[in-house]
VEXVODREN-564281 format. One record per residue (C-alpha): chain; residue in one letter; x, y, z; residue number from 1. Coordinates in Angstrom, 3 decimals. Layout:
<atoms>
ATOM  mol  type        c1        c2        c3  seq
ATOM    A     A         X         Y         Z  NUM
...
</atoms>
This chain:
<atoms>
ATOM  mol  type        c1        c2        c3  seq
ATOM    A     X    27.964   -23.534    -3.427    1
ATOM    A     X    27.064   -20.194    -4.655    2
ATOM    A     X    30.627   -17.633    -4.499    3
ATOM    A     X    30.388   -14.429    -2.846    4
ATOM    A     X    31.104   -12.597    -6.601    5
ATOM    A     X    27.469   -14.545    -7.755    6
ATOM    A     X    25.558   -13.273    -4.514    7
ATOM    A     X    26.974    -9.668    -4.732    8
ATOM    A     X    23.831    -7.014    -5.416    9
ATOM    A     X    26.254    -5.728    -8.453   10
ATOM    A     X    25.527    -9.560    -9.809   11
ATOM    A     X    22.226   -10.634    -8.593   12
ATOM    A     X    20.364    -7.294    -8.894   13
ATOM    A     X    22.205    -6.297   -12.261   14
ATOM    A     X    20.003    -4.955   -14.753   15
ATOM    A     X    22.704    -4.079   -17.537   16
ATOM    A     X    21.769    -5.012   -21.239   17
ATOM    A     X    17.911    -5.342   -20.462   18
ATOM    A     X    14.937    -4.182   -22.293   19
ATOM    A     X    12.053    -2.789   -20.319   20
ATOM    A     X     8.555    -0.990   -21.214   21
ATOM    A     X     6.561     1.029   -18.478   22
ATOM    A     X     2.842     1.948   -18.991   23
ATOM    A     X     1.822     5.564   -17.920   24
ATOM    A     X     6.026     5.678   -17.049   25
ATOM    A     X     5.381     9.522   -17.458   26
ATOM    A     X     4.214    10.478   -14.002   27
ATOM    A     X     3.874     8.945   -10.387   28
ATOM    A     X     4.898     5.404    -9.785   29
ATOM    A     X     5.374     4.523   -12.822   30
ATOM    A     X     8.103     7.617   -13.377   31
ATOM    A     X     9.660     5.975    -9.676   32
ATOM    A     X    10.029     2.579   -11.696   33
ATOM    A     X    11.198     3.648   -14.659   34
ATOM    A     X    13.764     6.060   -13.186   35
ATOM    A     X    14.509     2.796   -10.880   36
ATOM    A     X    15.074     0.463   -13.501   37
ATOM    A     X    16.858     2.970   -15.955   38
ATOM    A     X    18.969     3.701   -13.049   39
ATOM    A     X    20.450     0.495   -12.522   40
ATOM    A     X    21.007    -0.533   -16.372   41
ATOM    A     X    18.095    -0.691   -18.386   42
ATOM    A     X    17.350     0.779   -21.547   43
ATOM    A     X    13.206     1.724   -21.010   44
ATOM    A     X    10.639     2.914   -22.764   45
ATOM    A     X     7.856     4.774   -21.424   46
ATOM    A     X     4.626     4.519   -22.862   47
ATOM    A     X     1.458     6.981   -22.080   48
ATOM    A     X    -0.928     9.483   -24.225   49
ATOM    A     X     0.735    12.388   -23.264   50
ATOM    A     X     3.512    13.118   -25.515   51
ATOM    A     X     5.084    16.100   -24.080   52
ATOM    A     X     5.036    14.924   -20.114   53
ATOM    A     X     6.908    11.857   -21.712   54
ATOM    A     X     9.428    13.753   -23.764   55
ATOM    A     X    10.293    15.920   -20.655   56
ATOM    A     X    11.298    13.144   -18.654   57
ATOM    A     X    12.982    11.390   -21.203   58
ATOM    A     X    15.072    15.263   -21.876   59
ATOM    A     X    15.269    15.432   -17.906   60
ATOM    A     X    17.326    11.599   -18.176   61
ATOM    A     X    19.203    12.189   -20.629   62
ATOM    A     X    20.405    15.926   -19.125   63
ATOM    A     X    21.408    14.433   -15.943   64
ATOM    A     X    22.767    11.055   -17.308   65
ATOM    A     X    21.200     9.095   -14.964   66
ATOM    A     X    20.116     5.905   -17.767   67
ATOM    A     X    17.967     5.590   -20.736   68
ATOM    A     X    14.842     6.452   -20.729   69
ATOM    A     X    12.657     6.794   -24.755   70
ATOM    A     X     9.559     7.760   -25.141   71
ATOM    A     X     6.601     6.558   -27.438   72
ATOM    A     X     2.802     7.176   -27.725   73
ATOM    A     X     0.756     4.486   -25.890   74
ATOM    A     X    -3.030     4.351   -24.676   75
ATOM    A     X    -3.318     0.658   -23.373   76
ATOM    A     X    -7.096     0.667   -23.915   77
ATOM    A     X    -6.633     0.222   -27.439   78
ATOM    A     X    -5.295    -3.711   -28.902   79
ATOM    A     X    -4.292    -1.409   -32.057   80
ATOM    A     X    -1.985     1.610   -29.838   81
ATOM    A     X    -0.498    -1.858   -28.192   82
ATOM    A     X     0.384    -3.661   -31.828   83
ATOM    A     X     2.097    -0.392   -32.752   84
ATOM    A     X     4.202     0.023   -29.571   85
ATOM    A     X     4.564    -3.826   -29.920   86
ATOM    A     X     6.252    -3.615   -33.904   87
ATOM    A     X     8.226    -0.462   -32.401   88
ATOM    A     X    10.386    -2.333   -29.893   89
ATOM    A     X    10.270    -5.344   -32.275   90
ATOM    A     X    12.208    -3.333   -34.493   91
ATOM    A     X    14.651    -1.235   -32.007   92
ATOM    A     X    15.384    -3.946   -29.896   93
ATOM    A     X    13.845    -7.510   -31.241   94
ATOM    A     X    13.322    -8.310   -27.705   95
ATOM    A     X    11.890    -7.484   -24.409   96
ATOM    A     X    13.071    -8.233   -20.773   97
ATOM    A     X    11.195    -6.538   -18.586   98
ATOM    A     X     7.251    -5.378   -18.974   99
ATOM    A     X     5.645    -3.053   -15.893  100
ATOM    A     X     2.084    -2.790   -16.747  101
ATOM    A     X     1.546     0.409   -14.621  102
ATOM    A     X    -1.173     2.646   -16.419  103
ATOM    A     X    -3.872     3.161   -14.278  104
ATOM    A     X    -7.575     5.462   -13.383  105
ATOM    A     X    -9.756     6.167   -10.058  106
ATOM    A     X   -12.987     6.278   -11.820  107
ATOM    A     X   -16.034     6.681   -10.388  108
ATOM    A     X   -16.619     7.593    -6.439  109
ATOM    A     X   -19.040     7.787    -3.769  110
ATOM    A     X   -17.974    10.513    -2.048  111
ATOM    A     X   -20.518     9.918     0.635  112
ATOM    A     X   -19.550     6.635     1.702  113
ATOM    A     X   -16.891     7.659     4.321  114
ATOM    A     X   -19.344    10.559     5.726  115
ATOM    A     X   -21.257     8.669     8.372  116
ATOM    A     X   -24.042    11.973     8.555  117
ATOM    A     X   -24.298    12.164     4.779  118
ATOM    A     X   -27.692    12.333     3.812  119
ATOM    A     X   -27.166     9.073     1.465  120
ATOM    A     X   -26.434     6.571     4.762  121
ATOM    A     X   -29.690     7.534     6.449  122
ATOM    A     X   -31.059     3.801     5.283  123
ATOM    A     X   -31.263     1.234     3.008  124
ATOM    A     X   -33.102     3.342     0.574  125
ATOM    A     X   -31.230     6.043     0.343  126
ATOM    A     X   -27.735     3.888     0.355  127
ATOM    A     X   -28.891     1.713    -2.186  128
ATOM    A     X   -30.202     4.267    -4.532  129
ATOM    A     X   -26.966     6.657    -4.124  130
ATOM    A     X   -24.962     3.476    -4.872  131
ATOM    A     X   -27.035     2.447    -7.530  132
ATOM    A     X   -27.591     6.010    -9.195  133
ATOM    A     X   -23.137     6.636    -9.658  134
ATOM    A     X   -21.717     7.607   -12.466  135
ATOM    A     X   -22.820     3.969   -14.738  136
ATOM    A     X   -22.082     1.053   -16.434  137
ATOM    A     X   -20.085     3.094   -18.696  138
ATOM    A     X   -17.912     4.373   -16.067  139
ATOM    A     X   -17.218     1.324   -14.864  140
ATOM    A     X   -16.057     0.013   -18.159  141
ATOM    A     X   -13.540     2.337   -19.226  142
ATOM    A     X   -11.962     2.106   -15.614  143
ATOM    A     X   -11.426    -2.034   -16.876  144
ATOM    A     X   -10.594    -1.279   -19.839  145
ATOM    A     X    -6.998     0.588   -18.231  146
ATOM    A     X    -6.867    -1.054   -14.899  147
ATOM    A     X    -7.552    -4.797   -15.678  148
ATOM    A     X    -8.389    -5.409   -19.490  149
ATOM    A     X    -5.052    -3.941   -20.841  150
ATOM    A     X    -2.508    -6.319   -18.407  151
ATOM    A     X    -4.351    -9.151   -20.252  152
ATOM    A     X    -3.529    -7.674   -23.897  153
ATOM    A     X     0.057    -6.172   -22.801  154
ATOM    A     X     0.782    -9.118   -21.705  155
ATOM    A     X    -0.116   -11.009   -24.292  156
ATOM    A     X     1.213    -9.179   -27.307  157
ATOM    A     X     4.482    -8.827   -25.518  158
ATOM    A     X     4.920   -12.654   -25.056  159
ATOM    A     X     6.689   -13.768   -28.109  160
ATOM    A     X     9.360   -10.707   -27.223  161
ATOM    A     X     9.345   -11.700   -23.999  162
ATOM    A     X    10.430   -15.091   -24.973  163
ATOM    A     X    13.244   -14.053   -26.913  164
ATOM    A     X    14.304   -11.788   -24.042  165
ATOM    A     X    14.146   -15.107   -21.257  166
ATOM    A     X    17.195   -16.483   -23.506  167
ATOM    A     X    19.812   -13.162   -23.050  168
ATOM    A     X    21.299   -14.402   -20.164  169
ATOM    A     X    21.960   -17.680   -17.812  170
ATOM    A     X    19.641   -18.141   -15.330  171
ATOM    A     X    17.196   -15.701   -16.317  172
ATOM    A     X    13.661   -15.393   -17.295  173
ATOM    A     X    12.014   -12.603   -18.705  174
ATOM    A     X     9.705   -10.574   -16.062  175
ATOM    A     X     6.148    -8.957   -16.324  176
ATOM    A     X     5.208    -6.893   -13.266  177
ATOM    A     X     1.728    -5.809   -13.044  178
ATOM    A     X     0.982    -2.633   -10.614  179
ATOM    A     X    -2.323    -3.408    -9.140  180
ATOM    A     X    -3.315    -1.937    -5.141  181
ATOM    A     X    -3.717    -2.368    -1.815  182
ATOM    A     X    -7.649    -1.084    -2.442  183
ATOM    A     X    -7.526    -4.559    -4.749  184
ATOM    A     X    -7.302    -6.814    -1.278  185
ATOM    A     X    -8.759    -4.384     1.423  186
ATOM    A     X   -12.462    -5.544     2.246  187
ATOM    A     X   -13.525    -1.652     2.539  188
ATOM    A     X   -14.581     0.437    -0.391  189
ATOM    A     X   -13.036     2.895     0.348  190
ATOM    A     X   -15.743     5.559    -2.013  191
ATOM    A     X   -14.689     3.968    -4.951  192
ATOM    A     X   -16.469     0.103    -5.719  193
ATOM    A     X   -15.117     0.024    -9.128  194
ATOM    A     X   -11.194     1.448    -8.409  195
ATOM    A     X   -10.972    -1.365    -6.066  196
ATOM    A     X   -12.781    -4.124    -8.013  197
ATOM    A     X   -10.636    -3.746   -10.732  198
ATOM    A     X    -7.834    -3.785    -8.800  199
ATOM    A     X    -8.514    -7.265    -7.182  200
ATOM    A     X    -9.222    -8.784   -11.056  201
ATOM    A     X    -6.089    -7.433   -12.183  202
ATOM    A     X    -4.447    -9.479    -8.908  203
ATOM    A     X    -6.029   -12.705   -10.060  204
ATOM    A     X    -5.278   -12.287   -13.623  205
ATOM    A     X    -1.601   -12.009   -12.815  206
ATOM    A     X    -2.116   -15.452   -11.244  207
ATOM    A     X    -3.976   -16.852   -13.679  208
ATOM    A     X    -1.698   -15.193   -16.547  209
ATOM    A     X     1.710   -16.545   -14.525  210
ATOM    A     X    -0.119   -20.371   -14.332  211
ATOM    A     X    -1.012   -20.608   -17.892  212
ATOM    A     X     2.383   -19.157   -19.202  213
ATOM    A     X     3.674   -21.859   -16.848  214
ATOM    A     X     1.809   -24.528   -17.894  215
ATOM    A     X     2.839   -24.403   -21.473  216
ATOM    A     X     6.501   -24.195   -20.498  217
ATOM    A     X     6.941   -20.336   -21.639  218
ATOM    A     X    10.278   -18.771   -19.789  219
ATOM    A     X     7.942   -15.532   -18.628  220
ATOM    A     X     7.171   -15.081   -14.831  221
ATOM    A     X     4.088   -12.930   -14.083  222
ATOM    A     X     3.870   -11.244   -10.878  223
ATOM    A     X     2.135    -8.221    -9.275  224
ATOM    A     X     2.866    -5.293    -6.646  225
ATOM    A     X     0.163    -4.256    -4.508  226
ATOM    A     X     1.155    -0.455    -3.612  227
ATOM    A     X    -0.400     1.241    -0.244  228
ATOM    A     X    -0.332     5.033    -0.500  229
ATOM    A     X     2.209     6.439    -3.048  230
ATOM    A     X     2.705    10.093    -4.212  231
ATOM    A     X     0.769    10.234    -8.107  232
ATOM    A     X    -1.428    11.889   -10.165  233
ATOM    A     X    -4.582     9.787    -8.524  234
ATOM    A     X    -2.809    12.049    -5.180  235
ATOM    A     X    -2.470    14.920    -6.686  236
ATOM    A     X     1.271    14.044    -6.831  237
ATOM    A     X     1.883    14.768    -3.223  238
ATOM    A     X     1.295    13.288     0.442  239
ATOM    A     X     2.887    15.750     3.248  240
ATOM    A     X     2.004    15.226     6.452  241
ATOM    A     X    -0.210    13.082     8.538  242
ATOM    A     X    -3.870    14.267     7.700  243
ATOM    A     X    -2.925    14.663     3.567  244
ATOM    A     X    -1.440    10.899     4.126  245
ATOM    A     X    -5.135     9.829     5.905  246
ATOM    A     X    -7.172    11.649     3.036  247
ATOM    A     X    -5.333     9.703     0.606  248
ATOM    A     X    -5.100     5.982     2.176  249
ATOM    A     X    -8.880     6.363     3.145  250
ATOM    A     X    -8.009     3.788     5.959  251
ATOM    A     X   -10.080     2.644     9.482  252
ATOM    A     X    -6.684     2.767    11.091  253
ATOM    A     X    -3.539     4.987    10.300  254
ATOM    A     X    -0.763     3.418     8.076  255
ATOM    A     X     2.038     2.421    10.888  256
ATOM    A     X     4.706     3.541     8.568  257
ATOM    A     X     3.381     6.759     9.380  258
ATOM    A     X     4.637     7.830     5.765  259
ATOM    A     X     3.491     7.506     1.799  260
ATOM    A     X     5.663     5.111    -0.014  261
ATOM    A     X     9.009     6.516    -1.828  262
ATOM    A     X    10.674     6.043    -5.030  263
ATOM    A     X    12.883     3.046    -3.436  264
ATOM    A     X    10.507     1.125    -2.109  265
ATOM    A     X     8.434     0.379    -5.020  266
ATOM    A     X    11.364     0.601    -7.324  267
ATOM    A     X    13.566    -2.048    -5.485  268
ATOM    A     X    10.502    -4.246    -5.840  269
ATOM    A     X    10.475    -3.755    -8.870  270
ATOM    A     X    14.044    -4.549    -9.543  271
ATOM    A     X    13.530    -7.557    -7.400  272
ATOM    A     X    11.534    -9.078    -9.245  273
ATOM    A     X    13.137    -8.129   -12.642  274
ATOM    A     X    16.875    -9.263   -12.050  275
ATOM    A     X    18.148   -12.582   -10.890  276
ATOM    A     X    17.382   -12.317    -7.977  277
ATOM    A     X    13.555   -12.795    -8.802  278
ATOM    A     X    13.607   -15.495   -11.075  279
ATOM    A     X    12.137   -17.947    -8.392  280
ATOM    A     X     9.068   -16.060    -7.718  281
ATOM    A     X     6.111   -16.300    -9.962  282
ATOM    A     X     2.669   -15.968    -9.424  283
ATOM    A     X     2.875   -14.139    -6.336  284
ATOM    A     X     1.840   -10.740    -5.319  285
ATOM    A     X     3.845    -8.266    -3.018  286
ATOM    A     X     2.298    -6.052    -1.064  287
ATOM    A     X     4.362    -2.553    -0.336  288
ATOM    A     X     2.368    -0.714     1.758  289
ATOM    A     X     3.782     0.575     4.941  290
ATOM    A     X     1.706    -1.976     7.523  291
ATOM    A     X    -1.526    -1.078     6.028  292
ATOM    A     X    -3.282    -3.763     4.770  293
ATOM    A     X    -1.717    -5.370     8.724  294
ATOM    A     X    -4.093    -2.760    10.596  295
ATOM    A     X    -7.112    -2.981     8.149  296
ATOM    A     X    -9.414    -5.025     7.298  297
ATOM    A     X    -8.362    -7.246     3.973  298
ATOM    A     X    -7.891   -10.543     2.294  299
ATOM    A     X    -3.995   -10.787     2.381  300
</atoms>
Protein backbone atom coordinates (compact mmCIF):
# COMPACT_ATOMS: atom_id res chain seq x y z
CA UNK A 1 0.00 0.00 0.00
CA UNK A 2 1.05 3.29 -1.25
CA UNK A 3 2.19 5.80 2.17
CA UNK A 4 0.72 9.08 2.47
CA UNK A 5 4.60 10.71 1.93
CA UNK A 6 4.41 8.76 -1.88
CA UNK A 7 0.80 10.23 -2.65
CA UNK A 8 1.66 13.79 -1.38
CA UNK A 9 1.44 16.46 -4.58
CA UNK A 10 5.15 17.55 -3.27
CA UNK A 11 6.00 13.67 -4.39
CA UNK A 12 3.73 12.71 -7.12
CA UNK A 13 3.59 16.05 -8.98
CA UNK A 14 7.42 16.85 -8.33
CA UNK A 15 9.14 18.10 -11.22
CA UNK A 16 12.69 18.79 -9.56
CA UNK A 17 15.84 17.68 -11.63
CA UNK A 18 13.84 17.45 -15.03
CA UNK A 19 14.68 18.56 -18.44
CA UNK A 20 11.96 20.10 -20.54
CA UNK A 21 11.78 21.90 -24.14
CA UNK A 22 8.66 24.09 -25.15
CA UNK A 23 8.00 25.04 -28.84
CA UNK A 24 6.85 28.72 -29.47
CA UNK A 25 7.38 28.81 -25.21
CA UNK A 26 7.77 32.64 -25.96
CA UNK A 27 4.18 33.79 -25.95
CA UNK A 28 0.57 32.45 -25.10
CA UNK A 29 0.14 28.93 -23.93
CA UNK A 30 3.12 27.89 -24.46
CA UNK A 31 4.68 30.91 -22.06
CA UNK A 32 1.60 29.43 -19.39
CA UNK A 33 3.45 25.93 -19.69
CA UNK A 34 6.68 26.83 -19.54
CA UNK A 35 6.24 29.27 -16.64
CA UNK A 36 4.13 26.12 -15.18
CA UNK A 37 6.66 23.65 -15.49
CA UNK A 38 9.69 26.00 -14.59
CA UNK A 39 7.66 26.84 -11.66
CA UNK A 40 7.47 23.65 -10.08
CA UNK A 41 11.23 22.41 -10.79
CA UNK A 42 12.19 22.20 -14.20
CA UNK A 43 15.02 23.52 -15.92
CA UNK A 44 13.23 24.55 -19.68
CA UNK A 45 14.12 25.69 -22.67
CA UNK A 46 12.06 27.66 -24.88
CA UNK A 47 12.37 27.38 -28.40
CA UNK A 48 10.74 29.93 -31.15
CA UNK A 49 12.14 32.36 -34.11
CA UNK A 50 11.92 35.28 -32.23
CA UNK A 51 14.98 35.85 -30.33
CA UNK A 52 14.29 38.88 -28.38
CA UNK A 53 10.46 37.91 -27.15
CA UNK A 54 12.41 34.73 -25.88
CA UNK A 55 15.26 36.48 -24.16
CA UNK A 56 12.71 38.79 -22.34
CA UNK A 57 11.00 36.11 -20.74
CA UNK A 58 13.85 34.20 -19.97
CA UNK A 59 15.37 38.00 -18.21
CA UNK A 60 11.69 38.37 -16.75
CA UNK A 61 12.40 34.49 -14.88
CA UNK A 62 15.36 34.93 -13.89
CA UNK A 63 14.52 38.72 -12.28
CA UNK A 64 11.76 37.37 -10.30
CA UNK A 65 13.30 33.91 -9.45
CA UNK A 66 10.48 32.10 -10.17
CA UNK A 67 12.61 28.78 -12.10
CA UNK A 68 14.71 28.35 -15.09
CA UNK A 69 13.74 29.26 -18.05
CA UNK A 70 16.86 29.43 -21.41
CA UNK A 71 16.28 30.42 -24.47
CA UNK A 72 17.44 29.15 -28.01
CA UNK A 73 16.52 29.81 -31.70
CA UNK A 74 13.98 27.25 -33.04
CA UNK A 75 11.61 27.24 -36.23
CA UNK A 76 10.09 23.62 -36.08
CA UNK A 77 9.39 23.66 -39.83
CA UNK A 78 12.84 23.03 -40.53
CA UNK A 79 14.45 19.01 -39.72
CA UNK A 80 17.88 21.13 -39.79
CA UNK A 81 16.68 24.22 -36.90
CA UNK A 82 15.42 20.82 -34.96
CA UNK A 83 19.04 18.82 -35.29
CA UNK A 84 20.64 22.01 -33.97
CA UNK A 85 18.33 22.56 -30.95
CA UNK A 86 18.57 18.69 -30.72
CA UNK A 87 22.89 18.67 -30.40
CA UNK A 88 22.28 21.86 -28.06
CA UNK A 89 20.50 20.09 -25.20
CA UNK A 90 22.55 16.96 -26.07
CA UNK A 91 25.38 18.83 -24.95
CA UNK A 92 23.93 21.01 -21.84
CA UNK A 93 22.02 18.40 -20.47
CA UNK A 94 22.61 14.80 -22.35
CA UNK A 95 19.06 14.19 -21.71
CA UNK A 96 15.52 15.20 -22.00
CA UNK A 97 12.43 14.62 -19.71
CA UNK A 98 9.85 16.46 -20.79
CA UNK A 99 9.01 17.66 -24.65
CA UNK A 100 5.70 20.16 -25.18
CA UNK A 101 5.38 20.44 -28.83
CA UNK A 102 3.37 23.75 -28.66
CA UNK A 103 4.31 25.93 -31.81
CA UNK A 104 1.45 26.60 -33.68
CA UNK A 105 -0.47 29.00 -36.90
CA UNK A 106 -4.27 29.91 -37.90
CA UNK A 107 -3.64 29.98 -41.52
CA UNK A 108 -5.95 30.50 -43.95
CA UNK A 109 -9.83 31.62 -43.23
CA UNK A 110 -13.12 31.99 -44.66
CA UNK A 111 -14.26 34.78 -43.11
CA UNK A 112 -17.64 34.37 -44.65
CA UNK A 113 -18.52 31.13 -43.38
CA UNK A 114 -20.08 32.24 -40.03
CA UNK A 115 -22.04 35.25 -41.90
CA UNK A 116 -25.26 33.53 -42.86
CA UNK A 117 -26.15 36.88 -45.44
CA UNK A 118 -22.66 36.88 -46.90
CA UNK A 119 -22.82 37.05 -50.42
CA UNK A 120 -20.61 33.67 -50.68
CA UNK A 121 -23.63 31.33 -48.92
CA UNK A 122 -26.22 32.43 -51.46
CA UNK A 123 -25.75 28.66 -53.12
CA UNK A 124 -23.81 25.98 -54.04
CA UNK A 125 -21.98 27.99 -56.57
CA UNK A 126 -21.02 30.65 -54.88
CA UNK A 127 -20.02 28.44 -51.56
CA UNK A 128 -18.11 26.16 -53.47
CA UNK A 129 -16.18 28.61 -55.47
CA UNK A 130 -15.39 30.97 -52.28
CA UNK A 131 -14.21 27.72 -50.62
CA UNK A 132 -12.42 26.59 -53.44
CA UNK A 133 -10.83 30.07 -54.50
CA UNK A 134 -8.93 30.60 -50.44
CA UNK A 135 -5.77 31.41 -50.00
CA UNK A 136 -4.17 27.68 -51.77
CA UNK A 137 -2.48 24.67 -51.61
CA UNK A 138 0.41 26.56 -50.45
CA UNK A 139 -1.31 27.93 -47.55
CA UNK A 140 -2.39 24.94 -46.50
CA UNK A 141 1.03 23.45 -46.46
CA UNK A 142 2.97 25.67 -44.43
CA UNK A 143 0.05 25.60 -41.77
CA UNK A 144 1.20 21.39 -41.66
CA UNK A 145 4.30 21.98 -41.83
CA UNK A 146 4.04 23.87 -37.91
CA UNK A 147 0.85 22.40 -36.71
CA UNK A 148 1.16 18.64 -37.60
CA UNK A 149 4.46 17.84 -39.62
CA UNK A 150 6.89 19.19 -36.90
CA UNK A 151 5.28 16.90 -33.70
CA UNK A 152 6.28 14.00 -36.04
CA UNK A 153 10.07 15.28 -36.43
CA UNK A 154 10.27 16.78 -32.69
CA UNK A 155 9.31 13.88 -31.64
CA UNK A 156 11.36 11.88 -33.32
CA UNK A 157 14.74 13.53 -33.04
CA UNK A 158 14.12 13.92 -29.37
CA UNK A 159 13.62 10.12 -28.80
CA UNK A 160 17.01 8.82 -28.11
CA UNK A 161 17.20 11.88 -25.30
CA UNK A 162 14.09 11.05 -24.27
CA UNK A 163 15.18 7.60 -23.55
CA UNK A 164 17.98 8.49 -21.51
CA UNK A 165 15.72 10.89 -19.59
CA UNK A 166 12.86 7.72 -18.84
CA UNK A 167 15.90 6.18 -16.67
CA UNK A 168 16.48 9.48 -14.05
CA UNK A 169 14.17 8.37 -11.71
CA UNK A 170 11.98 5.20 -10.33
CA UNK A 171 8.86 4.91 -11.72
CA UNK A 172 9.14 7.33 -14.36
CA UNK A 173 8.95 7.64 -18.02
CA UNK A 174 9.90 10.38 -20.04
CA UNK A 175 6.77 12.58 -21.38
CA UNK A 176 5.96 14.24 -24.83
CA UNK A 177 2.87 16.47 -24.74
CA UNK A 178 1.60 17.62 -27.97
CA UNK A 179 -0.77 20.92 -27.90
CA UNK A 180 -3.26 20.28 -30.55
CA UNK A 181 -7.28 21.97 -30.20
CA UNK A 182 -10.58 21.71 -29.51
CA UNK A 183 -11.18 23.02 -33.44
CA UNK A 184 -9.15 19.43 -34.06
CA UNK A 185 -12.48 17.36 -32.72
CA UNK A 186 -15.37 19.94 -33.24
CA UNK A 187 -17.40 18.88 -36.48
CA UNK A 188 -17.81 22.80 -37.40
CA UNK A 189 -15.27 24.75 -39.34
CA UNK A 190 -15.34 27.22 -37.65
CA UNK A 191 -13.84 29.80 -40.97
CA UNK A 192 -10.81 28.05 -40.92
CA UNK A 193 -10.86 24.18 -42.84
CA UNK A 194 -7.21 23.90 -42.66
CA UNK A 195 -6.55 25.30 -38.72
CA UNK A 196 -8.84 22.61 -37.75
CA UNK A 197 -7.73 19.78 -40.08
CA UNK A 198 -4.45 19.99 -38.93
CA UNK A 199 -5.38 20.00 -35.66
CA UNK A 200 -7.31 16.62 -35.77
CA UNK A 201 -3.96 14.92 -37.69
CA UNK A 202 -1.81 16.16 -35.09
CA UNK A 203 -4.49 14.26 -32.47
CA UNK A 204 -4.08 11.00 -34.34
CA UNK A 205 -0.45 11.23 -34.77
CA UNK A 206 -0.02 11.49 -31.03
CA UNK A 207 -1.85 8.14 -31.01
CA UNK A 208 -0.22 6.65 -33.55
CA UNK A 209 3.31 8.12 -32.32
CA UNK A 210 2.42 6.82 -28.44
CA UNK A 211 1.45 3.04 -30.10
CA UNK A 212 4.51 2.63 -32.10
CA UNK A 213 6.92 3.96 -29.31
CA UNK A 214 4.97 1.36 -27.32
CA UNK A 215 5.21 -1.33 -29.42
CA UNK A 216 8.93 -1.40 -29.60
CA UNK A 217 9.20 -1.20 -25.82
CA UNK A 218 10.63 2.59 -25.77
CA UNK A 219 10.03 4.19 -22.02
CA UNK A 220 8.36 7.52 -23.86
CA UNK A 221 4.55 8.18 -23.37
CA UNK A 222 2.96 10.42 -26.05
CA UNK A 223 -0.05 12.27 -25.23
CA UNK A 224 -1.96 15.39 -26.36
CA UNK A 225 -4.05 18.44 -24.83
CA UNK A 226 -6.89 19.63 -26.70
CA UNK A 227 -7.21 23.45 -25.48
CA UNK A 228 -10.81 25.34 -25.87
CA UNK A 229 -10.34 29.12 -25.90
CA UNK A 230 -7.04 30.35 -24.31
CA UNK A 231 -5.58 33.93 -24.22
CA UNK A 232 -2.52 33.90 -27.31
CA UNK A 233 -1.19 35.48 -30.06
CA UNK A 234 -3.87 33.52 -32.51
CA UNK A 235 -6.34 35.92 -29.76
CA UNK A 236 -4.65 38.71 -29.93
CA UNK A 237 -3.36 37.77 -26.43
CA UNK A 238 -6.53 38.66 -24.69
CA UNK A 239 -10.26 37.38 -24.07
CA UNK A 240 -12.27 39.96 -21.66
CA UNK A 241 -15.61 39.61 -21.46
CA UNK A 242 -18.41 37.61 -22.88
CA UNK A 243 -18.74 38.81 -26.62
CA UNK A 244 -14.50 38.98 -27.06
CA UNK A 245 -14.76 35.23 -25.47
CA UNK A 246 -17.68 34.31 -28.39
CA UNK A 247 -15.53 36.01 -31.24
CA UNK A 248 -12.74 33.91 -30.28
CA UNK A 249 -14.35 30.28 -29.55
CA UNK A 250 -16.46 30.76 -32.82
CA UNK A 251 -18.98 28.32 -31.08
CA UNK A 252 -23.04 27.39 -31.91
CA UNK A 253 -23.46 27.55 -28.17
CA UNK A 254 -21.58 29.67 -25.45
CA UNK A 255 -18.67 27.95 -23.54
CA UNK A 256 -20.48 27.05 -19.98
CA UNK A 257 -17.37 28.01 -18.20
CA UNK A 258 -18.39 31.29 -19.20
CA UNK A 259 -14.51 32.15 -19.18
CA UNK A 260 -11.15 31.64 -21.54
CA UNK A 261 -8.87 29.13 -20.06
CA UNK A 262 -6.00 30.38 -17.48
CA UNK A 263 -2.46 29.72 -16.94
CA UNK A 264 -3.42 26.78 -14.33
CA UNK A 265 -5.54 24.96 -16.15
CA UNK A 266 -3.50 24.10 -19.04
CA UNK A 267 -0.36 24.16 -17.01
CA UNK A 268 -1.54 21.57 -14.33
CA UNK A 269 -2.30 19.41 -17.34
CA UNK A 270 0.58 19.74 -18.34
CA UNK A 271 2.32 18.86 -15.18
CA UNK A 272 -0.03 15.98 -14.97
CA UNK A 273 0.99 14.39 -17.45
CA UNK A 274 4.77 15.14 -17.03
CA UNK A 275 5.35 13.98 -13.30
CA UNK A 276 4.48 10.71 -11.71
CA UNK A 277 1.50 11.13 -11.50
CA UNK A 278 1.02 10.67 -15.39
CA UNK A 279 3.04 7.86 -16.07
CA UNK A 280 -0.10 5.57 -16.59
CA UNK A 281 -1.62 7.54 -19.28
CA UNK A 282 -0.46 7.23 -22.81
CA UNK A 283 -2.06 7.64 -25.89
CA UNK A 284 -4.82 9.62 -24.70
CA UNK A 285 -5.93 13.09 -25.36
CA UNK A 286 -7.33 15.64 -22.73
CA UNK A 287 -9.55 17.98 -23.57
CA UNK A 288 -9.39 21.48 -21.39
CA UNK A 289 -11.91 23.45 -22.60
CA UNK A 290 -14.40 24.88 -20.24
CA UNK A 291 -17.64 22.50 -21.37
CA UNK A 292 -17.22 23.37 -24.91
CA UNK A 293 -16.74 20.65 -26.98
CA UNK A 294 -20.06 19.22 -24.22
CA UNK A 295 -22.46 21.96 -25.87
CA UNK A 296 -21.13 21.66 -29.52
CA UNK A 297 -21.17 19.61 -31.97
CA UNK A 298 -17.81 17.21 -32.04
CA UNK A 299 -16.25 13.82 -32.13
CA UNK A 300 -15.09 13.52 -28.41
Amino acid sequence: MSSAVDLHTSTIFDLRGRIALVSGGGTGIGLMIAGGLAANGARVYIGGRRKEVLERVADEWATHGKGIIIPFPLDVSSRESIIEAKTLIEQKEGKLHILVNNAGVSGPLSEFLNSPDAPENANAETLGNALFNDDGPDAWTALYKINTFSIYYMTTAFLGLLDKGSRDFEGYTSSVVNITSISGILKIAQRHFAYNSSKAAASHLTKMLATEIALKGIPVRVNSIAPGPFASEMTLDTITGPEELARVAQSLLPVPAGRSGSAGDIAGTVIYLSSLAGCYTNGQEIVVDGGYTAVNPSTA
